[in-house]
N, C-alpha and C positions, 0 to 999 in steps of 0.2 A: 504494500500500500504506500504511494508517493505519500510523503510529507506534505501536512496542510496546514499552515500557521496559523489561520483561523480557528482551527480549531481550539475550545477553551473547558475548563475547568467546568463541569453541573451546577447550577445550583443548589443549595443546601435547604432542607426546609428551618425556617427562619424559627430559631431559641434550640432548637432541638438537637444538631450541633453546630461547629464555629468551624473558621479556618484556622490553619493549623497556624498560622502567625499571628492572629488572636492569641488560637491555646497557646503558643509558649511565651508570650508576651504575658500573660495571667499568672503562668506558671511562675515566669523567672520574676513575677512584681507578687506573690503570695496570695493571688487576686483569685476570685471564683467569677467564673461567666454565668454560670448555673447552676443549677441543684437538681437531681430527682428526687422526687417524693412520694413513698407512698401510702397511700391514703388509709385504708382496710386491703383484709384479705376478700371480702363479700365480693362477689361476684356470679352472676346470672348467665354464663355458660360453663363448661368444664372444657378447655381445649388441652388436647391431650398429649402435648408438645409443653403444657406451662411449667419454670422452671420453678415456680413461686407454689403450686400445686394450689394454687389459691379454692376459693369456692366458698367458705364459709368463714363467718370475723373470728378472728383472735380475738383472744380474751382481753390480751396485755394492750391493744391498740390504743396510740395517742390521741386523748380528745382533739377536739379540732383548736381547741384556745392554742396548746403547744404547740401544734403546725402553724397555727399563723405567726407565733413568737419565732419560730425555726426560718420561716417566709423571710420573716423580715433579721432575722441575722443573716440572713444569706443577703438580703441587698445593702444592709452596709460593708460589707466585703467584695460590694462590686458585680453581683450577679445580677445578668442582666435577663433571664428568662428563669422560670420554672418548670422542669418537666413534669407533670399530673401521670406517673406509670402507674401510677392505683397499688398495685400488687395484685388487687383483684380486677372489679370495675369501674374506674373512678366514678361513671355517671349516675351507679345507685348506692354513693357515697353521699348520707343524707347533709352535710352541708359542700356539696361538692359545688353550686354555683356560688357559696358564701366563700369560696376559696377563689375560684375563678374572680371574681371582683377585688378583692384582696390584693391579687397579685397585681392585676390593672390599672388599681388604684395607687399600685407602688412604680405605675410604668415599667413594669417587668411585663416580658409576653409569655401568657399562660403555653402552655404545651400539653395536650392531652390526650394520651392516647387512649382509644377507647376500638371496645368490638363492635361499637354501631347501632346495637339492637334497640337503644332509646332514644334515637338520635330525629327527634319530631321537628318540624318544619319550626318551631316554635326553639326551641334548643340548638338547633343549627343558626336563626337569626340572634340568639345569645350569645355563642358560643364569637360569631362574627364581629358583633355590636362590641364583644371585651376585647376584640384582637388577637384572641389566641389560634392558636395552629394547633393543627387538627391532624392524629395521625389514628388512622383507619385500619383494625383487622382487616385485611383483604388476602388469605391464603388460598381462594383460588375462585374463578366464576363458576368453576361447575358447582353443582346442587351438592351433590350427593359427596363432592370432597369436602367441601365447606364446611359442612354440616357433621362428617363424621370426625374432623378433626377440633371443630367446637365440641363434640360432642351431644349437641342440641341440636334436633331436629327441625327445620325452618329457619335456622338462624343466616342462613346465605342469605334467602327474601329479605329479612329485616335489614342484614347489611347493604345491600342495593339501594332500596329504599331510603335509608339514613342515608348512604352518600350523595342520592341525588337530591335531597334536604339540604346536605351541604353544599353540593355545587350550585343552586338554585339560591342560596341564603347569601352568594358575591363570592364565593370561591374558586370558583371557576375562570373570574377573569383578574385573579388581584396581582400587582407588579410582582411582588415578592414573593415566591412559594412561601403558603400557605395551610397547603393540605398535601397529606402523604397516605398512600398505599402499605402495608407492612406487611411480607408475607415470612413464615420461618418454612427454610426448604429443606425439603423432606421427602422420602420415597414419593409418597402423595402427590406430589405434585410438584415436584422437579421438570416436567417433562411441561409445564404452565407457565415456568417463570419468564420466559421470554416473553410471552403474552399478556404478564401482568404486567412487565418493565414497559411495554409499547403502551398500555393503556394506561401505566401514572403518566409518561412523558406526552401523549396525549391531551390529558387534562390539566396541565400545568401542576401534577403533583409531584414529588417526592418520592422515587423508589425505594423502599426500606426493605432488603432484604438482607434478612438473618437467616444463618443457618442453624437447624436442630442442633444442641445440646444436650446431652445426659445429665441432667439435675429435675429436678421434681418426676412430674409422672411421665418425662420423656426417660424417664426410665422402664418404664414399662414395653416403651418401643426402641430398646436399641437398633432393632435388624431397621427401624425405617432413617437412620441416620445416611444420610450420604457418603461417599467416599470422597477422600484426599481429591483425586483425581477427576472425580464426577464434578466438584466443585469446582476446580480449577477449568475444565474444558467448560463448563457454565459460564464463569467469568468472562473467560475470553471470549465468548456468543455476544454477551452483554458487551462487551465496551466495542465488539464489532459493528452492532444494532446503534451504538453509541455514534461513535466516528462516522457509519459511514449515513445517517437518518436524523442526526442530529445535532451531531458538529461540535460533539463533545470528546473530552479524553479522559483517561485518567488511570493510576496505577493499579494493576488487577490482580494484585497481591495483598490487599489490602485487610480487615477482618470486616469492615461492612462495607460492601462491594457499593464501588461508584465512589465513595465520601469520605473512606476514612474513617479512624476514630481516635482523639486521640486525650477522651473526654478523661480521663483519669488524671489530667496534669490539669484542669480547669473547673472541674465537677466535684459536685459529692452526692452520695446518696443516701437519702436518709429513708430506713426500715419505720413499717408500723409500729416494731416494737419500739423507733428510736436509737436505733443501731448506726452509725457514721459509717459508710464505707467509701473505699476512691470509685468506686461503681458497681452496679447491682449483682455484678456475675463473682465480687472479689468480697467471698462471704468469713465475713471477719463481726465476732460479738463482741470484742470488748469495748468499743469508742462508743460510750452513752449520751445522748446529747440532749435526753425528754430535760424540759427546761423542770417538770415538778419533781426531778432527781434529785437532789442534795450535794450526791457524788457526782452527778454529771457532769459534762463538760459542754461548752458554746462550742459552736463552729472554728471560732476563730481559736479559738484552744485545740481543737481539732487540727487544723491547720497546722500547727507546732508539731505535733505525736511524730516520733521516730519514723512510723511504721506509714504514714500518710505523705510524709515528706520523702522518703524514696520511692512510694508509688508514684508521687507527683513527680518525681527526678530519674524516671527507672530508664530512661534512653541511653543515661550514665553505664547503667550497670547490668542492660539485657545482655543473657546469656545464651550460647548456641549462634544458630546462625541470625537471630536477632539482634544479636550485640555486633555482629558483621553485617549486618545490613546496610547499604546506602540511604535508604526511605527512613531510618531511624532518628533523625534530625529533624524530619521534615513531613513529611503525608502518616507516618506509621510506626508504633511500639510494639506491633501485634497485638492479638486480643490477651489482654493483662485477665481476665477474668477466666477465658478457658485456661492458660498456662496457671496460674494461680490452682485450678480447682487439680491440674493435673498432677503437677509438680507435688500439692499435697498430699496426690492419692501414692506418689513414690517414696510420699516419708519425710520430705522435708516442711522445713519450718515457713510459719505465715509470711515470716522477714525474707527467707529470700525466696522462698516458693514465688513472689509477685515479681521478679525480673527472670522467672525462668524462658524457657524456649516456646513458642507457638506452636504448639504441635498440628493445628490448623493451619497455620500457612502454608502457602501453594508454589510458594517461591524457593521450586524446587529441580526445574525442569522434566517434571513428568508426564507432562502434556505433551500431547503430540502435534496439538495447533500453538503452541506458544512461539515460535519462533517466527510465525508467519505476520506476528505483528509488530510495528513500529510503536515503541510506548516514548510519548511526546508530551510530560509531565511537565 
C-alpha cells in the first residue's frame, strides 16, 4: 500500500480516553484526566463475558453522598471527564441522573457506558442536554448472539431501539465523537466485528472493541476466548477497512485496537466497594478511599502510594518484550490489567506483577498479513 500522508490518527470518543500527550503530560505533572467509577453491582442483564460478574448490589456499596465527594476530588486534581462503568448498570443506578448532573455541573463530561435496554427517547434527550458520551453494548446485530451473550432474551430489540433514541436525541451529527459502539470479541462473534467497526464509523461513533478476558463469569467460557493470532489477523482487517475507507491509521499492536490505552498513567478507578485502583482490570484491595472510612485515604493520597506511582510510571520499568518496545513512550504500555492478572497467577507480587509482559500482545510476527502493511503512526 503507497504511503498516504493524509492519512490521520481516529478520533477518540470525547472523556473516555485522551491522547497519549495529554496522558503523559498528567502523568509527568501528578494530574488525573479522569476517573472511572462504579456505581452498584445491580444490573438488569447477565452478559456472560462480565469481568465484574455483576447482577445483583453488594452489600458494602458506596452511598451516593461519597461518590459525589470522590466526583469532586477527582476535579480538583485536574480531571476533566468521568467514566459512569457502573460495575453493573449505571442507568438502574437509583441516583444515576443525580450523578450525571453533578458531574456537568462540575464541567466535567459525564461518560456512560450502558447496555441500552432503558435508554427512552426521554433519557437519551438527558443524557444529550448534560453533555455526556455515551458508550453502547453493541456485541453484535444478530438476535440471537446479542441476546445469548446478554444472556436476556430481547435484549438486542431494546438495544436498537435505545440507540436510535440516541442518535435521534443530536448524536448523530455532533462535531466531536460523542457516542460509541462497544463490542468484547469472542468466539460469538469475531467473525461480526468488521461489521460492527463499519457501522460505528458510519454513524460518527467510536469503535470500542475489547477482547474476552478470563475474570468473572468469562470464566465459564474459556474455549470462547480468541487466539493470539485470530486477534492479530482481526486487527490488521480493521486498520485495512481503516486506511483504505476512511483515511485513518494507527498502530495495531495496541491492547484497545484503533486508540490505544494508556489510561493507567492519567486514570483511577474507583470500586463500589471504594477500592482505588490504576484501572478496573488491575485488581488491587488495599487503597480505600470511601470518604466515611476513618482509615481511608483521598485521591490525592492515593496518588503518592508506592504501588500507584509505578503503575503510573510503568513505561520505566515494563518487562519482556514490552520494556523493548518502540510504542512504549508513546501510543502503548500494553494492557497493565491482563499482564497484572497474569503475572499474579505465576506467583509474583502486586509491585511488580503491574510492569510484567502482555501476554496479549500481537506484536509478534505471527500473522501472516502483517507485513503486507505500511504502519504510518
Amino acid at each position: 500500500m503507497k504511503k498516504d500522508t493524509k492519512l490521520k490518527n481516529p478520533p477518540l470518543l470525547e472523556g473516555y480516553l485522551y491522547d497519549y500527550k495529554d496522558a503523559i503530560k498528567a502523568r509527568d505533572s501528578n494530574k488525573l484526566l479522569c476517573i472511572r467509577l462504579e456505581t452498584s453491582l445491580a444490573c438488569n442483564v447477565r452478559c456472560e463475558y462480565c469481568f465484574r460478574d455483576s447482577g445483583k448490589k453488594a452489600k458494602n456499596e458506596m452511598p451516593y453522598e461519597e461518590l459525589k465527594e470522590i466526583v469532586t476530588q477527582a476535579k480538583k486534581l485536574g480531571a476533566k471527564s468521568v467514566v459512569i462503568i457502573g460495575g453493573g448498570e449505571p442507568t438502574v443506578y437509583p441516583h444515576f441522573r443525580e450523578l450525571v448532573e453533578h458531574i456537568y455541573k462540575l464541567k466535567m463530561v459525564p461518560v456512560v457506558i450502558t447496555n441500552n435496554q432503558k435508554t427512552t427517547k426521554e433519557l437519551a434527550e438527558f443524557l444529550f442536554k448534560n453533555n455526556a458520551s455515551v458508550m453502547v453494548k453493541l456485541d453484535s446485530l444478530r438476535e440471537e448472539v446479542m441476546d445469548k451473550l446478554t444472556g436476556v432474551k430481547g435484549s438486542s430489540k431494546k438495544t436498537k431501539e435505545g440507540l436510535e433514541n440516541l442518535l435521534n436525541a443530536g448524536y448523530r451529527n455532533t462535531k466531536k465523537v460523542k457516542l460509541s459502539g462497544s463490542f468484547v470479541t469472542n468466539k460469538l462473534n469475531i467473525d461480526e466485528v468488521e461489521t460492527l467497526w463499519r457501522f460505528c464509523r458510519d454513524r460518527n461513533m467510536f469503535p470500542n472493541m475489547e477482547i474476552m478476558t478470563p475474570n468473572g463469569r468469562a470464566r465459564n467460557h474459556l474455549d470462547w476466548i480468541p487466539s493470539r493470532k485470530e486477534i492479530m489477523d482481526l486487527r490488521y482487517r480493521l486498520l485495512d477497512i481503516d486506511q483504505k475507507e476512511y483515511g485513518y491509521t494507527w498502530v495495531p499492536y495496541m491492547p484497545l485496537t484503533g486508540a490505544g490505552c494508556r489510561q493507567l498513567e492519567y486514570s483511577m478507578c474507583v470500586t463500589v466497594e471504594g477500592y482505588a485502583r490504576p484501572c478496573a482490570a488491575v485488581l488491587i484491595t488495599n487503597l480505600n478511599v470511601r470518604p466515611s472510612n476513618k482509615k481511608g485515604m483521598t485521591l490525592a493520597e492515593v496518588m503518592k502510594d508506592p504501588f500507584i506511582k509505578k503503575a503510573r510510571n510503568a513505561y520505566k520499568h515494563l518487562e519482556g518484550k514490552c520494556g523493548k518496545c518502540e510504542y512504549r513512550e508513546t501510543y502503548c504500555v500494553g494492557c497493565r490489567g491482563i499482564s497484572f492478572t497474569y503475572a499474579l497467577r505465576a506467583g509474583k507480587k502486586p509491585f511488580d506483577a503491574i510492569v510484567g509482559e502482555d501476554p496479549y500482545c500481537t506484536k509478534d510476527g505471527t500473522s501472516k498479513i502483517q507485513n503486507q502493511y505500511d504502519l504510518r503512526c
